[in-house]
VMD Tcl script that draws the C-alpha trace (Angstrom):
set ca {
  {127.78 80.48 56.70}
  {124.70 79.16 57.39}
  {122.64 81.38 54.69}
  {125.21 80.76 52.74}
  {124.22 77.00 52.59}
  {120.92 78.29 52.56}
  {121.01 79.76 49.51}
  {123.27 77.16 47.74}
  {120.07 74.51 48.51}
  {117.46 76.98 47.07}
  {119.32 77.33 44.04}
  {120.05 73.38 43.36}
  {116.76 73.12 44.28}
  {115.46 75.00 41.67}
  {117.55 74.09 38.88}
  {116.42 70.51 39.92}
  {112.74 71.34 38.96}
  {114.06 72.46 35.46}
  {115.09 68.94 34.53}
  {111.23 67.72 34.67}
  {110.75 70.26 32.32}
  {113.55 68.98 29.77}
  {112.23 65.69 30.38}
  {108.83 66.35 29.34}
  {110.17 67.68 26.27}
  {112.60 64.62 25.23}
  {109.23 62.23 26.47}
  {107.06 64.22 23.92}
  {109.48 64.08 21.20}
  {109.61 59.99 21.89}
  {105.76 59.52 22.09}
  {105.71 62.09 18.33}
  {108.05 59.47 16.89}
  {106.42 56.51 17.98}
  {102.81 57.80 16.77}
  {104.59 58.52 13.42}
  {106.03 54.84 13.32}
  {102.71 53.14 14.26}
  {100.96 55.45 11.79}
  {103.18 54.18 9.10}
  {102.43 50.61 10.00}
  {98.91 50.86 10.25}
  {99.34 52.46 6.92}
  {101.26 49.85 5.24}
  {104.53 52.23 4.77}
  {107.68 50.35 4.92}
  {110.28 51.14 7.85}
  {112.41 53.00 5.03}
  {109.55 54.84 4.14}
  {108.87 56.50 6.94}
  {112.13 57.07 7.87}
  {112.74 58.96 4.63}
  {109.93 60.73 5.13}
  {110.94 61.82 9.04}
  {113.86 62.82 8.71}
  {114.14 65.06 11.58}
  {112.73 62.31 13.76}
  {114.79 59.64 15.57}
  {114.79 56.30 13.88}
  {114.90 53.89 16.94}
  {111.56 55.94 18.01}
  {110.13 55.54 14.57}
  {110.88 52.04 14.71}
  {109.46 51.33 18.06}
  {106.45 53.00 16.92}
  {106.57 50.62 14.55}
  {107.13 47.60 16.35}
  {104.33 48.03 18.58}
  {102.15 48.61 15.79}
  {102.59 45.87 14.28}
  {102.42 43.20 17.36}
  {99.00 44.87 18.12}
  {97.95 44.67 14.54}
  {99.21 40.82 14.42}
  {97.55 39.76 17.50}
  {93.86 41.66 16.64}
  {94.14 40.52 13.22}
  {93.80 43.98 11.80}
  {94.16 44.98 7.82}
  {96.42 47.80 6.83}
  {94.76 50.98 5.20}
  {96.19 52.19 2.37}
  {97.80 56.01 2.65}
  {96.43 58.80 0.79}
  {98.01 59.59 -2.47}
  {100.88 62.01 -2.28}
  {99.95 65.37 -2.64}
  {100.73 66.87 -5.80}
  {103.36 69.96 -5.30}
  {101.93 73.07 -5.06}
  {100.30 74.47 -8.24}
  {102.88 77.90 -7.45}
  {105.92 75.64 -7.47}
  {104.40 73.83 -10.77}
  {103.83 77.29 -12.61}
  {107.66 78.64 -11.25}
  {108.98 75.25 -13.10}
  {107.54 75.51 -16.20}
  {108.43 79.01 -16.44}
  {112.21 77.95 -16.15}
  {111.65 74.99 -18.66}
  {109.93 77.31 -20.94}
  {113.20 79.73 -20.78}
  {115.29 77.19 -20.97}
  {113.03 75.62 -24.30}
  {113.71 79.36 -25.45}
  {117.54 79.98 -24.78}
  {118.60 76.49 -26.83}
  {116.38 77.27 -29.87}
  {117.89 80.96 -29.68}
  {121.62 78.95 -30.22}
  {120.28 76.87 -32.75}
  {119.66 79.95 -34.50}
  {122.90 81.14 -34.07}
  {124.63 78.53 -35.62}
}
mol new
graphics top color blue
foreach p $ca { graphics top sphere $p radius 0.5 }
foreach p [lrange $ca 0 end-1] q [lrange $ca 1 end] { graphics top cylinder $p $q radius 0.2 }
display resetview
């Protein structure tokens, strides 16, 4: 009985030291989303931006981001940067599309000649 009990604490025990673990990962993802909203801040991005662009990311965490961002901004009287441009899709992606417009270009002007 007694090892019995024994054995019932080690194993609590250690599934007890997995939950740190779990918690380090939900605390990262928290701290990603809030460097992405205070990035879009500091960038000048509206809130709908950069939840459009996050998708995958909470938007309470994005927000918060946010919301600190912009209190520290407001009280050291910083200017936003402006983003980068968007990049440009990739020139493979670009060549694949104007193949397809070129075929379809083709196809119509071969039922034109049909008729």
């Amino acid at each position: 009985m007694q090892m019995i009990r024994q054995i019932i604490i080690a194993c609590m025990l250690l599934s007890l030291t997995g939950c740190d673990k779990l918690m380090e990962i939900v605390n990262k993802q928290q701290a990603n989303g809030k460097a992405i909203g205070a990035a879009c801040r500091h960038s000048g991005r509206a809130l709908e931006d950069c939840y459009r662009r996050n998708t995958r990311i909470p938007k309470a965490d994005i927000f918060a981001g946010w919301k600190d961002m912009n209190e520290y901004m407001q009280q050291k009287k910083m200017d936003v940067i402006q983003p980068p441009e968007d990049e440009a899709p990739p020139v493979a992606a670009s060549k694949k599309a104007e193949k397809h417009a070129a075929s379809e270009e083709t196809s119509v002007e071969a039922d034109k000649a049909e008729h």
